[in-house]
Each structure stands twice: as C-alpha cells, then as structure tokens.
VOBA-1610 file (N, C-alpha, C; in pm, whole numbers, padded with zeros to 5 digits, always signed):
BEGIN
Unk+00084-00120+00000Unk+00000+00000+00000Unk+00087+00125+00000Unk+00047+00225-00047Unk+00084+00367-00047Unk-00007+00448+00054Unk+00079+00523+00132Unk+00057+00651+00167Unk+00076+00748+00119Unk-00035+00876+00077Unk-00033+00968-00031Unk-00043+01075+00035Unk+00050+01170+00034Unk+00075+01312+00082Unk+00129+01450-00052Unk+00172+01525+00029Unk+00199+01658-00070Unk+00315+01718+00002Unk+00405+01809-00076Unk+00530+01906+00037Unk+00453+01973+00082Unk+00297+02023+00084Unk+00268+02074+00165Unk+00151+02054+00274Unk+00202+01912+00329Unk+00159+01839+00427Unk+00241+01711+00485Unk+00182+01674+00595Unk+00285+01586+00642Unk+00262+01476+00620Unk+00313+01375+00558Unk+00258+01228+00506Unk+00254+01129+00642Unk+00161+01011+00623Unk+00129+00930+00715Unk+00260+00841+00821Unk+00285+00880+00932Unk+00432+00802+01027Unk+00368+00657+01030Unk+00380+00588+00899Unk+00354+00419+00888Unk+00477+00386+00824Unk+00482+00244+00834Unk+00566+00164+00768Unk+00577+00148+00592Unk+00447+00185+00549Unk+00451+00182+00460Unk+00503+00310+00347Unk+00507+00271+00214Unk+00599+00392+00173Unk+00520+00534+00120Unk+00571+00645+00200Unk+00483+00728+00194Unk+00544+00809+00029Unk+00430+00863+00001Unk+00462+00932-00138Unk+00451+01107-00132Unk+00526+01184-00205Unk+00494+01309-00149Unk+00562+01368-00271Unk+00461+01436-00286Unk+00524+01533-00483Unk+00542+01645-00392Unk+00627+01721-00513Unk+00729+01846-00490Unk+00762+01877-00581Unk+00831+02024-00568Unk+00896+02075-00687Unk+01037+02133-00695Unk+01111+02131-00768Unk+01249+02245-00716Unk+01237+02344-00642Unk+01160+02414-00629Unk+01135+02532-00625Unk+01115+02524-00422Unk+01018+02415-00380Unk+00867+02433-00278Unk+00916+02297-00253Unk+01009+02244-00162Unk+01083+02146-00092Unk+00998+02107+00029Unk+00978+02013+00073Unk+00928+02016+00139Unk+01012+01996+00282Unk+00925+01986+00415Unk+01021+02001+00519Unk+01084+01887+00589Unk+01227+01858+00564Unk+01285+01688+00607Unk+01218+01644+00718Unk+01145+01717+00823Unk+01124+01638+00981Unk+01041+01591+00921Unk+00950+01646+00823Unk+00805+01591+00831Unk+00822+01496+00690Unk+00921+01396+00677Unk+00950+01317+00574Unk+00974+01204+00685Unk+00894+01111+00671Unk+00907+00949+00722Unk+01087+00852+00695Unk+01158+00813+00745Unk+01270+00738+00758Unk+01338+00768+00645Unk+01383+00655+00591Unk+01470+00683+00402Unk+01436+00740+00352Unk+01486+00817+00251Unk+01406+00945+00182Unk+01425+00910+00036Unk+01356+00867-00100Unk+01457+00838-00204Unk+01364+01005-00289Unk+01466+01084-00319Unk+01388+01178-00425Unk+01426+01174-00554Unk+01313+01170-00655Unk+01311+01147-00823Unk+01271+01235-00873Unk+01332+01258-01010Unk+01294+01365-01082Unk+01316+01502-01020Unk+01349+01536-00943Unk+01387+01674-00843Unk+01531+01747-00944Unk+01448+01872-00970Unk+01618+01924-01017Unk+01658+02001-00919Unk+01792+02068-00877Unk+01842+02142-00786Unk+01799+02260-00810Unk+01765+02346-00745Unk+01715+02493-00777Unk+01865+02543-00841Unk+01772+02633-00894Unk+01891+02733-00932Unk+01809+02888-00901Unk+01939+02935-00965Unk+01918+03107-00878Unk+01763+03160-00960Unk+01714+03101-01084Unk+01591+03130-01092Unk+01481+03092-00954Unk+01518+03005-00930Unk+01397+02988-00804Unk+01400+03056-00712Unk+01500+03207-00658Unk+01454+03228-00555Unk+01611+03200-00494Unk+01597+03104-00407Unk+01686+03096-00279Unk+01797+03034-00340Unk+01799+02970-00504Unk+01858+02881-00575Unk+01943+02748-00492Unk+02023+02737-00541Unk+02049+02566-00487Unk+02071+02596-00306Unk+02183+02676-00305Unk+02219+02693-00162Unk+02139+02714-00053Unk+02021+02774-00106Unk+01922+02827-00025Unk+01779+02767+00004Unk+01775+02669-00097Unk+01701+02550-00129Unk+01740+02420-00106Unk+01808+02368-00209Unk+01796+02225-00211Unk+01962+02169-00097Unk+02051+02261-00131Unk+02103+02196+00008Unk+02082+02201+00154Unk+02013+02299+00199Unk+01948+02244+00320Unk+01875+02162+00340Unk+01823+02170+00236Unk+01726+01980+00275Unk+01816+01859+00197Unk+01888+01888+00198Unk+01989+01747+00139Unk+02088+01741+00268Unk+02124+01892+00370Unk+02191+01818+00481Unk+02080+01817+00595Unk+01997+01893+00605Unk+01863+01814+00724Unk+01839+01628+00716Unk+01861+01616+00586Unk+01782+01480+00550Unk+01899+01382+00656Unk+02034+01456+00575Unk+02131+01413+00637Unk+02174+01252+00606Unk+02208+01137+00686Unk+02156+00976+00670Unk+02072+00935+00597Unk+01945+01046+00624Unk+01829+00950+00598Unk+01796+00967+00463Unk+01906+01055+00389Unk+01898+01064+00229Unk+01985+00942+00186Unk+01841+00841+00091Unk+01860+00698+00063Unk+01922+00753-00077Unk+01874+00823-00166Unk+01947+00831-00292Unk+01844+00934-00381Unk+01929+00999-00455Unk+01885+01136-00546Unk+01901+01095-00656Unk+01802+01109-00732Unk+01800+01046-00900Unk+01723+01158-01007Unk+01814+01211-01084Unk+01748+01340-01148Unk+01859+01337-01245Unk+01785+01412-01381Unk+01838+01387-01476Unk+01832+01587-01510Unk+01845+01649-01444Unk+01847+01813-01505Unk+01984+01848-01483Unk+02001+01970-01557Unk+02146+01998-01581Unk+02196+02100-01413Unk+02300+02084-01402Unk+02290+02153-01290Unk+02447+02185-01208Unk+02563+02296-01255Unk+02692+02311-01195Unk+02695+02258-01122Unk+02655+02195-00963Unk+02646+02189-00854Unk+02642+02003-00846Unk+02618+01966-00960Unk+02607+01797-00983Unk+02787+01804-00897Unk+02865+01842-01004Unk+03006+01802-00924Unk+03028+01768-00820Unk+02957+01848-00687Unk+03009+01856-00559Unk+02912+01733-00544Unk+02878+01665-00558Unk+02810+01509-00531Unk+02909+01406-00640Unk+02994+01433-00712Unk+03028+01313-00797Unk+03086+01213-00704Unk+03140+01210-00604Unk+03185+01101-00520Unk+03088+01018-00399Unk+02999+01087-00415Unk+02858+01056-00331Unk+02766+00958-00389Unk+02783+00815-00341Unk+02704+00730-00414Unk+02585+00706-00458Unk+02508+00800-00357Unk+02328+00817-00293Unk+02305+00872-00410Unk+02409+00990-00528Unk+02312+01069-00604Unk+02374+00987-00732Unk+02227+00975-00810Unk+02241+00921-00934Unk+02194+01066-01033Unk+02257+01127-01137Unk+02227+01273-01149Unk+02330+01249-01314Unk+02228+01290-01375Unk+02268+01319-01541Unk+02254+01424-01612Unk+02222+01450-01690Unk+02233+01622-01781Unk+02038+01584-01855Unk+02025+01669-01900Unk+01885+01664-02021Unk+01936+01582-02136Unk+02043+01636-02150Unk+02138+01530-02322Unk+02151+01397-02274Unk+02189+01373-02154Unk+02219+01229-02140Unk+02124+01119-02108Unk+02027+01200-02045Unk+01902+01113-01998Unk+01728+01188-02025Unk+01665+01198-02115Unk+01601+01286-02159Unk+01457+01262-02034Unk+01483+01134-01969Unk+01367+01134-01896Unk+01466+01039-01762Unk+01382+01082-01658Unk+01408+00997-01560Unk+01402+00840-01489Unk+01288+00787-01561Unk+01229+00635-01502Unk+01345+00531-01617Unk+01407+00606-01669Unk+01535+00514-01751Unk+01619+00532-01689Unk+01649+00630-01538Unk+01774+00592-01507Unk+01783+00474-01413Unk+01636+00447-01350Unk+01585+00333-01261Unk+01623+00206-01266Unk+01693+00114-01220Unk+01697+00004-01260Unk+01670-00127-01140Unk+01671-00211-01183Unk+01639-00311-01051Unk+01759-00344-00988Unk+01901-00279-01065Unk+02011-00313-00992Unk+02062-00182-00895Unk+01976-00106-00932Unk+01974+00042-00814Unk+01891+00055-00755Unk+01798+00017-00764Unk+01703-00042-00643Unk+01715-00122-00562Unk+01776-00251-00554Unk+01859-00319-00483Unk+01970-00271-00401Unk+02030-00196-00507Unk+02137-00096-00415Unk+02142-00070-00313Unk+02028+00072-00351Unk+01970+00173-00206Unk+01879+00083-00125Unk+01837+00013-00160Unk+01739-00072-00077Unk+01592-00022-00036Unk+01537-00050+00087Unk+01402-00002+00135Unk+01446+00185+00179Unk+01340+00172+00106Unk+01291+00354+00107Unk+01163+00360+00212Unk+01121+00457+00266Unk+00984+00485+00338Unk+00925+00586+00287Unk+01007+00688+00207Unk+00908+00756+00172Unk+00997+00812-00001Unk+00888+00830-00102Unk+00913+00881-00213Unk+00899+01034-00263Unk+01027+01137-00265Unk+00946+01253-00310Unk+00982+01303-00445Unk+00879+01293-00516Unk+00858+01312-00671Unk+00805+01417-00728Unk+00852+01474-00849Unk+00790+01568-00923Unk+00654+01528-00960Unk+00585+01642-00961Unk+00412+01631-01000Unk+00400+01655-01135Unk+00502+01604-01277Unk+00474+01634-01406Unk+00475+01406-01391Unk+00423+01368-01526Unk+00456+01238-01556Unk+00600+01141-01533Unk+00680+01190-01589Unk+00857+01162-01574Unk+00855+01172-01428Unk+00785+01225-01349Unk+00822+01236-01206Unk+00759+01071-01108Unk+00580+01128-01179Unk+00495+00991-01120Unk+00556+00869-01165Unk+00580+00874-01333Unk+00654+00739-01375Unk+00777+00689-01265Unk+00877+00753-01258Unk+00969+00745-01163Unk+00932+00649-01028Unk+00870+00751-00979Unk+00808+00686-00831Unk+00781+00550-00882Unk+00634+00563-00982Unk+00568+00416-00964Unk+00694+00316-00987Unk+00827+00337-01110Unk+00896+00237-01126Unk+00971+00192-01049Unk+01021+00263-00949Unk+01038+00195-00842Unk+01009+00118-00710Unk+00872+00144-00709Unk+00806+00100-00664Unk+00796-00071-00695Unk+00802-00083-00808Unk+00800-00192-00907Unk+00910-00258-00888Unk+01040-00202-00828Unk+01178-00240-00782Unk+01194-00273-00972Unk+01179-00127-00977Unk+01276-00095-01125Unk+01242-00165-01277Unk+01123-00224-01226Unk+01043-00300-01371Unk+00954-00139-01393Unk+00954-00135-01565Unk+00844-00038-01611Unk+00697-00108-01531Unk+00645+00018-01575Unk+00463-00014-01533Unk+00403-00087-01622Unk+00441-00072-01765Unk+00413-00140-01842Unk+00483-00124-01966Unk+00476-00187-02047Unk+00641-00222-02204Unk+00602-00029-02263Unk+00742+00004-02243Unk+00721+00145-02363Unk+00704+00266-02231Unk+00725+00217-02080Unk+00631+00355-01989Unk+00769+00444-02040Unk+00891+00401-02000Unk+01041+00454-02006Unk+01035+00584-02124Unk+00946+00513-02271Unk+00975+00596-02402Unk+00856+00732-02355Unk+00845+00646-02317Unk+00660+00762-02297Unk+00695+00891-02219Unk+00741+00859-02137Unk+00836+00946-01996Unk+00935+01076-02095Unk+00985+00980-02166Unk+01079+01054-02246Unk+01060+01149-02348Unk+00900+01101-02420Unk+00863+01161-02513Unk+00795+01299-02454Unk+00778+01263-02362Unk+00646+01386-02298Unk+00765+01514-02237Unk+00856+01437-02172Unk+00960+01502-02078Unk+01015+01631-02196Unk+01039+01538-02293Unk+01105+01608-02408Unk+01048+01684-02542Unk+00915+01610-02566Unk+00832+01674-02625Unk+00849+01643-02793Unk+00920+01558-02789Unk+00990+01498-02901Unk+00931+01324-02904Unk+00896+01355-03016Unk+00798+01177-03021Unk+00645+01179-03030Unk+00641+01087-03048Unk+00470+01042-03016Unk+00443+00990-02901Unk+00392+00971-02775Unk+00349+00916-02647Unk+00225+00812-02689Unk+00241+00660-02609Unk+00140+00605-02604Unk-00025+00713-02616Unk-00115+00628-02554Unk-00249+00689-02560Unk-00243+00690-02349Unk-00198+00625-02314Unk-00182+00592-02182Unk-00105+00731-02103Unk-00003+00755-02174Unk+00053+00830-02109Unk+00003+00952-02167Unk-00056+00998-02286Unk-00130+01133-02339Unk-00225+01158-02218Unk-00268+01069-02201Unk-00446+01055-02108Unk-00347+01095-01977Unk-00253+01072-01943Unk-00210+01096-01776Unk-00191+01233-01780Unk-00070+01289-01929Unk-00034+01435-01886Unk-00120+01563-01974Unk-00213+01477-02001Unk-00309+01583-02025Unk-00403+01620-01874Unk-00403+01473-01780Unk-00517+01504-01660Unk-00413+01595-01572Unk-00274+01557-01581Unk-00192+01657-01461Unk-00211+01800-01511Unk-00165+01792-01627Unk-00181+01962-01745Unk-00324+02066-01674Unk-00439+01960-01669Unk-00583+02014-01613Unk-00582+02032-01470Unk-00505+01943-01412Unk-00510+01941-01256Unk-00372+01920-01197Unk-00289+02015-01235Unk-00176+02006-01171Unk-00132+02026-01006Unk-00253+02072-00959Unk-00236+02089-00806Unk-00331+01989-00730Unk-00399+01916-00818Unk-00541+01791-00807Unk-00383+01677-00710Unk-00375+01651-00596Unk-00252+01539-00551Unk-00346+01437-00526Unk-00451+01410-00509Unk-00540+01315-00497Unk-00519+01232-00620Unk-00551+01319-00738Unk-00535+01198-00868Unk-00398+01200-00900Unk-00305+01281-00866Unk-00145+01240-00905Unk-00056+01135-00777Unk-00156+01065-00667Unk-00166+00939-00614Unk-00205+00874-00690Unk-00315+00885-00753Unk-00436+00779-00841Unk-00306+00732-00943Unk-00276+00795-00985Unk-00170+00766-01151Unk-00096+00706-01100Unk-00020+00743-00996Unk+00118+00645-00942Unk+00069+00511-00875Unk-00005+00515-00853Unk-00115+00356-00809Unk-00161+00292-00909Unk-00224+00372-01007Unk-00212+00281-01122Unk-00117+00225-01214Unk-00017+00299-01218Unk+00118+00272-01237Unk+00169+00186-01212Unk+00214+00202-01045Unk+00240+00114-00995Unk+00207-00039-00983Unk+00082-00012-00988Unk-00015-00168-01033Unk+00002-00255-01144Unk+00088-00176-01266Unk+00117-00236-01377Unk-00043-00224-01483Unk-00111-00129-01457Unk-00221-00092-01493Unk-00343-00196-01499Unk-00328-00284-01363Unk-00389-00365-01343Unk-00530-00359-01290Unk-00585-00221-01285Unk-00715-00192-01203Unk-00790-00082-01331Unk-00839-00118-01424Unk-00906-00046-01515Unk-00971+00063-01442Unk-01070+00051-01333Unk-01166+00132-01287Unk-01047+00257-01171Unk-00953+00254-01224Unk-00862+00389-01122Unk-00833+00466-01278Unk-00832+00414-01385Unk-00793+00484-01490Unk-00922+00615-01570Unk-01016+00538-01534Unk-01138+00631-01532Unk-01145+00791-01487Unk-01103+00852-01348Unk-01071+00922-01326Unk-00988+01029-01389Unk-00880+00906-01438Unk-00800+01013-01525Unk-00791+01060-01597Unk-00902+00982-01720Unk-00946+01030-01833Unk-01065+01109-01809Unk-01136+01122-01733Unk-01241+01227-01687Unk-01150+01383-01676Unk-01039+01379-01578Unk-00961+01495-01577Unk-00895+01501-01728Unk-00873+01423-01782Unk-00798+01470-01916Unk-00867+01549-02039Unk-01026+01551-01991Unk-01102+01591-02075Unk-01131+01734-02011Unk-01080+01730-01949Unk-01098+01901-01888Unk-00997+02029-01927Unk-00932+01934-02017Unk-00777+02003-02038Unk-00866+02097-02199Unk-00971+02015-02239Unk-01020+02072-02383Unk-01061+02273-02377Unk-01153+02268-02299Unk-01205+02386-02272Unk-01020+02483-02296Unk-00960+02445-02217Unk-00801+02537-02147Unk-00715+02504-02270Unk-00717+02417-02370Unk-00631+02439-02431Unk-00717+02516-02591Unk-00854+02541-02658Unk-00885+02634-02715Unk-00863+02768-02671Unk-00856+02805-02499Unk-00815+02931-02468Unk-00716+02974-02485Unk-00626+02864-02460Unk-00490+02846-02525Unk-00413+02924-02660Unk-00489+02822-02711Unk-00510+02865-02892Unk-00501+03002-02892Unk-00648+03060-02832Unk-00697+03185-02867Unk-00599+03305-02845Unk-00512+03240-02688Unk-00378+03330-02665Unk-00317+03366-02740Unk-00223+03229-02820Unk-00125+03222-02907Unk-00153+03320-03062Unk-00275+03372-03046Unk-00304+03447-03163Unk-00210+03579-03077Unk-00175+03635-02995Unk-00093+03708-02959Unk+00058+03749-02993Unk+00104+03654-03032Unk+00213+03608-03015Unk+00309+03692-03111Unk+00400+03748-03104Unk+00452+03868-03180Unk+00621+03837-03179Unk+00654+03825-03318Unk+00748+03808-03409Unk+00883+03940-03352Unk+01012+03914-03274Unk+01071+04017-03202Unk+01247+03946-03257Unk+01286+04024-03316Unk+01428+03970-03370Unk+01520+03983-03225Unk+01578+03886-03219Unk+01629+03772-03386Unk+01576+03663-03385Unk+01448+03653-03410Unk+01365+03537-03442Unk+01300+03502-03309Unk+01231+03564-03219Unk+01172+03518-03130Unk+01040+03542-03095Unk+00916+03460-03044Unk+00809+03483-03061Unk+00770+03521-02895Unk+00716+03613-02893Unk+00681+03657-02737Unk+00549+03738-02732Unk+00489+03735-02648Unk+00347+03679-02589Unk+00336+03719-02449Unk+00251+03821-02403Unk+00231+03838-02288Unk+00067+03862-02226Unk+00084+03759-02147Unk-00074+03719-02085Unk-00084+03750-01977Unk-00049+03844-01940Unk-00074+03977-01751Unk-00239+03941-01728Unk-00241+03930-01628Unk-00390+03987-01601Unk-00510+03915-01690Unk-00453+03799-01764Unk-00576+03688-01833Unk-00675+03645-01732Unk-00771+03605-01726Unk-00870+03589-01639Unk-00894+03454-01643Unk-00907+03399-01763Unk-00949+03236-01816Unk-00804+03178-01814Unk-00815+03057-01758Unk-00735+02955-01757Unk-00645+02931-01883Unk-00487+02913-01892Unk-00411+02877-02004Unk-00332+02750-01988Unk-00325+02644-02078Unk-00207+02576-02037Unk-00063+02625-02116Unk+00062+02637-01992Unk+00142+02742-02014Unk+00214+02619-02135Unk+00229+02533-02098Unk+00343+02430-02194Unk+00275+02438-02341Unk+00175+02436-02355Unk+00099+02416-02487Unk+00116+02547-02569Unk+00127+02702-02477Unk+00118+02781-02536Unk+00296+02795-02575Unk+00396+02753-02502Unk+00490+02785-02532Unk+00524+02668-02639Unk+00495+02583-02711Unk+00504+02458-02792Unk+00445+02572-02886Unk+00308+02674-02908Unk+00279+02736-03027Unk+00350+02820-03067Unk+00437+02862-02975Unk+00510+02960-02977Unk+00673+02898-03052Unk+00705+02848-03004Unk+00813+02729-03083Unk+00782+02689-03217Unk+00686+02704-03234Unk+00613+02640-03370Unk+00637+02772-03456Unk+00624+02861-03441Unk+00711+03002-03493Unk+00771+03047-03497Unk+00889+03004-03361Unk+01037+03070-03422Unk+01088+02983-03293Unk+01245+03028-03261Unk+01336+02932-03256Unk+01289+02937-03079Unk+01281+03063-03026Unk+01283+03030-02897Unk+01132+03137-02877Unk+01009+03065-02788Unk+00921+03129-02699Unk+00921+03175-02605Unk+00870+03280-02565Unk+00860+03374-02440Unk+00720+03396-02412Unk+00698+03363-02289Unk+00553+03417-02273Unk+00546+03457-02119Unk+00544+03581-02111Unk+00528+03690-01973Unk+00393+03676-01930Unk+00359+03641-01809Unk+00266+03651-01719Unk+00275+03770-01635Unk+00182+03758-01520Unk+00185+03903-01415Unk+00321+03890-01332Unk+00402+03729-01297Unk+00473+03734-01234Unk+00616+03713-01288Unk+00620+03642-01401Unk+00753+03521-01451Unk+00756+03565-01596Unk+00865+03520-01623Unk+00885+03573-01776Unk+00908+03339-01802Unk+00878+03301-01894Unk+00856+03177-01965Unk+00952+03162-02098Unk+01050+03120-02080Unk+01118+03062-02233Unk+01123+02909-02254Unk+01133+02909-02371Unk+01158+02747-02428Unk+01181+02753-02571Unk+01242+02661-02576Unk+01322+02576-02725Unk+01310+02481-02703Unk+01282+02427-02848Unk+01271+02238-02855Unk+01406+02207-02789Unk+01357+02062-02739Unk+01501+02013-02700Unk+01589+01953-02785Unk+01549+01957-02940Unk+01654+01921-02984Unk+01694+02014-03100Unk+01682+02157-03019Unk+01728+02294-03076Unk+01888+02318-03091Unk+01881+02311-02971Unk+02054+02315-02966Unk+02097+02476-02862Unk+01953+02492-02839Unk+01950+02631-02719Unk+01977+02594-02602Unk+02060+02648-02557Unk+02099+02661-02416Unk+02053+02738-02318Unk+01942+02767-02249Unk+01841+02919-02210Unk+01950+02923-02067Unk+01977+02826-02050Unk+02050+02854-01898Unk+02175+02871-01932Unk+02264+02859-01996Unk+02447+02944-02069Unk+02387+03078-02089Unk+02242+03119-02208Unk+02209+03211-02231Unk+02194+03326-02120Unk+02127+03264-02015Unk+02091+03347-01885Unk+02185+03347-01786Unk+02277+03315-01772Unk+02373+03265-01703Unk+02326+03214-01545Unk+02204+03068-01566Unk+02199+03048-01452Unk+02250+02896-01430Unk+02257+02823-01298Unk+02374+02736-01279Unk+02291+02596-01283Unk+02164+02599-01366Unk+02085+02462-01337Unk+01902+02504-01407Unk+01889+02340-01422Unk+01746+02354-01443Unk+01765+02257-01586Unk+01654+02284-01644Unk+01632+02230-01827Unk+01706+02314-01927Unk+01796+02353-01974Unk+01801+02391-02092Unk+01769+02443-02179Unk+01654+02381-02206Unk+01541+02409-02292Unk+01434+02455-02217Unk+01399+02535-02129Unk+01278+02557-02068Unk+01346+02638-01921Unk+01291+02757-01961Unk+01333+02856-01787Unk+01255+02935-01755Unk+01219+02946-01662Unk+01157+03071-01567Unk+01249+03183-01490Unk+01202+03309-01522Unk+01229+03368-01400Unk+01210+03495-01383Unk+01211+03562-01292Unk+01126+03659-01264Unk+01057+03772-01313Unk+00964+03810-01381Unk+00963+03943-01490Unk+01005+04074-01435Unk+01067+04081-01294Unk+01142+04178-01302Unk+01295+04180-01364Unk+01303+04092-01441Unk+01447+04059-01477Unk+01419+04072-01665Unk+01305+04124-01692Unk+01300+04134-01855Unk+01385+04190-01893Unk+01488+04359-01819Unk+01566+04370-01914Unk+01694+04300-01952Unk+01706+04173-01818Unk+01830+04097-01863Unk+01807+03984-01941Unk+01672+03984-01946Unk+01624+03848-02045Unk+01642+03914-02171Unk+01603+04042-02200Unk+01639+04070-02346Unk+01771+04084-02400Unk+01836+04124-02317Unk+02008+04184-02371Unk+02042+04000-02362Unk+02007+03941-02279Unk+02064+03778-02325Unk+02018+03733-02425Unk+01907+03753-02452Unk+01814+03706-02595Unk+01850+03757-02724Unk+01949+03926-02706Unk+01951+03962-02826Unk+01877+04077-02855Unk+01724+04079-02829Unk+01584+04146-02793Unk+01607+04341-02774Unk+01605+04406-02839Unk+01531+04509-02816Unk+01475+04552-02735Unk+01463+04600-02576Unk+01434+04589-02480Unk+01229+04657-02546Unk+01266+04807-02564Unk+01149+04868-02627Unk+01051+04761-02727Unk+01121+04753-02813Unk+01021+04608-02891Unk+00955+04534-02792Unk+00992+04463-02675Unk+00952+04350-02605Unk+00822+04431-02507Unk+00849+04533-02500Unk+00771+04636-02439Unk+00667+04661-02472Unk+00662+04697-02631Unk+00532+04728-02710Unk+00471+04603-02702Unk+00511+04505-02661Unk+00425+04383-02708Unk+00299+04383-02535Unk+00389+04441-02391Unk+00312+04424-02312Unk+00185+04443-02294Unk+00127+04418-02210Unk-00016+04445-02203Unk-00065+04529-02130
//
C-alpha cells in the first residue's frame, strides 16, 4: 500500500511507503519526511527559483542528512560536481538522460534498498519514476520509459496511456489526490481499469483550457532575432502554459511568454538552445526557464531582444 501526501503536508508516520510530490522550487520540510528518503525527478534549484540551490535544495539534502537513501534526477545543474563522489546521487544532464524512469533500474534499487518515503515531481517523468520503483525498477508497463521521455522532451509520439495521464496533470496540476491515483495505477502495472477512469475524466478538462490556449497564441509577436513573445498579464481564463509555449516554438526558434509574475522561455530540446548558458543560470532544463519578470531587461540583452520592442508587445 501507499501513503499519499503533498510538500505541503505531512505524510502518514507508517511503515509503509509514503509518497509526497514536490517541486524544485517548494521542498518540502525533512522532519516531516518518514525514515529513508529516495527523491526522483527533483532538479536542484537554481538562482531562478529564488533561494537557488544553496538556499534550497542543500538544506534539505543536509537536514535529511543519513536518511537521504538516494537522489536520482536527470536536469542539468553546476552543482552535480560537488556530489560526484557521493554514491546516494544518481544525477545526469537533459542530453544524457532525456527522462528519468530510464535511469531506474532493478540493480539500483537493490542498491539503495528499502525507502519509506518517495518525493517526486508532479509532471509524468516524475509519477513514472516513483511508480517504477516502486515496481523495484520493472516499467509499469512495455514502452512507460519511451513515454516518460517523449512527454519530458516533447519529441515523439506518447502512447495513448501516457497522453491521457499528462493531459489530466496539465488540467489538474495541483489535483494530488489523482497524481496518487496515476502512481497507483502505475504502480499496479495498470492492473485496475476502474482507477484509470478518473483520469481520463480529468484529461477531458484540459479541452475547454487548451482552445483558450489557442486563442492566446493568436498574440504572439514576431521580435528579432527570431523570437516569438506573448504576454498574458492579467488573463482571467485559464491557459495551459506548456501548450502555449510549444505554439510559440512552432514560430520561431525560442518562446517567451510573460505573465503578471515570470517571464517563460523554451526551445525544442533538440534545438541546440541553451536558455540557462544564455541566462547565465547554474541549473534547471536547458530548454525551458523561468524567471522573474522583473528581470525582462536581462532576459532581453541575453536574448539579443530590443528591450522597447519586447515592451510594445506588453499588455
């Protein structure tokens, strides 16, 4: 059995293995993490988040202290070094491992041994993760590994299985009730038809949010040297942000899309863009960064961008 929690709550003090999504960013707090700790899919903050690694993710990597069973993440990140002699972290680049539940294996699961509690990213590549180990390193089912990869990366076609999962997280990304449900079904080897129901109920909710979507991307304004940028301040109706920055990619090499708080870039991943060399920050995806929209005028002079151009486009 699973115990199903959130970083922002305290998961069940049982024997059994408690589960608890998170993000780089919104760590949750080590006391209130049950015995072994194994975390997946977790990238190290970087100075986009705020407190970036130092201020983030290594305090809860020395709180955990012992009870950190092993770190498995595949994002790029300066700070990998100071762990290369540390056996607990298993840690690769975006180029080397495009998804996470492939770095899993049943001979690293064996390794680290019994875990008590799992803390995982709340995108698919994260749940996949969890459930496969859970599985002691068998997929959930033949192809979950490619699926993970395709979605992670955005490159490929995805089963129908895994479309239906990250379209229901896409709709309900803060829903932790059904991002238990997925890792249980997962985990199950998709052995309980009637838990999959749910998820395709949420996946159909994603329809309404991604025509609004659409309707955004009619925004989207052409800013040399080839970049498409888009600013949605103060939208009222729901957007999904990944979909709009994929339309935005679909027009030029790198997307930007400014909200009330964050400025949004991305490039395909198999662009050959570097957004974090570009920005000079020390971690994260590559292909995909956030960070603060008080920082637009250093996002433009890194971009190339016209500060005034990027301006006229605001809202």
């Amino acid at each position: 059995d699973v115990q199903i929690a959130h970083s922002m709550q305290q998961p069940p003090r049982t024997s059994e293995v408690a589960l608890v999504f998170s993000t780089p960013r919104k760590l949750p707090k080590p006391r209130e993490l049950s015995g072994r700790v194994l975390v997946v899919d977790l990238a190290f903050a970087s100075e986009a988040s705020g407190g970036g690694f130092k201020g983030i993710t290594l305090p809860f990597i020395d709180a955990l202290g012992e009870r950190l069973a092993a770190w498995i993440d595949h994002h790029d990140h300066a700070e990998h070094v100071r762990f290369r002699d540390d056996p607990r972290f298993v840690l690769a680049t975006k180029a080397q491992r495009g998804a996470c539940p492939e770095m899993i294996s049943p001979e690293l699961v064996a390794r680290v041994g019994t875990v008590d509690t799992i803390v995982c990213h709340t995108d698919f590549d994260g749940l996949a993760s969890a459930a496969k180990w859970m599985r002691g390193g068998i997929e959930p089912y033949p192809g979950c590994d490619d699926d993970a990869r395709a979605i992670d990366t955005r490159l490929g076609t995805p089963s129908e299985i895994a479309m239906t999962a990250d379209r229901a997280l896409r709709a309900r990304p803060r829903d932790f009730g059904l991002l238990g449900l997925i890792v249980r079904h997962l985990a199950s080897g998709l052995q309980d038809p009637s838990l999959w129901e749910p998820v395709r109920l949420a996946a159909e909710e994603l329809r309404p949010i991604e025509e609004e979507t659409r309707r955004a991307a009619l925004g989207f304004v052409r800013i040399d040297p080839g970049i498409a940028v888009v600013d949605i301040s103060g939208r009222r109706t729901r957007i999904d942000k990944t979909l709009l920055l994929l339309l935005g990619q679909s027009r030029e090499r790198i997307a930007v899309v400014i909200d009330d708080k964050t400025i949004n870039l991305a490039a395909r991943f198999d662009s050959g863009v570097d957004l974090l060399r570009m920005l000079g920050l020390s971690g994260g995806m590559p292909t995909r960064v956030s960070v603060d929209r008080k920082k637009l005028d250093d996002v433009c002079r890194a971009l190339g961008m016209r500060c005034e151009e990027v301006e006229s486009v605001l809202v």
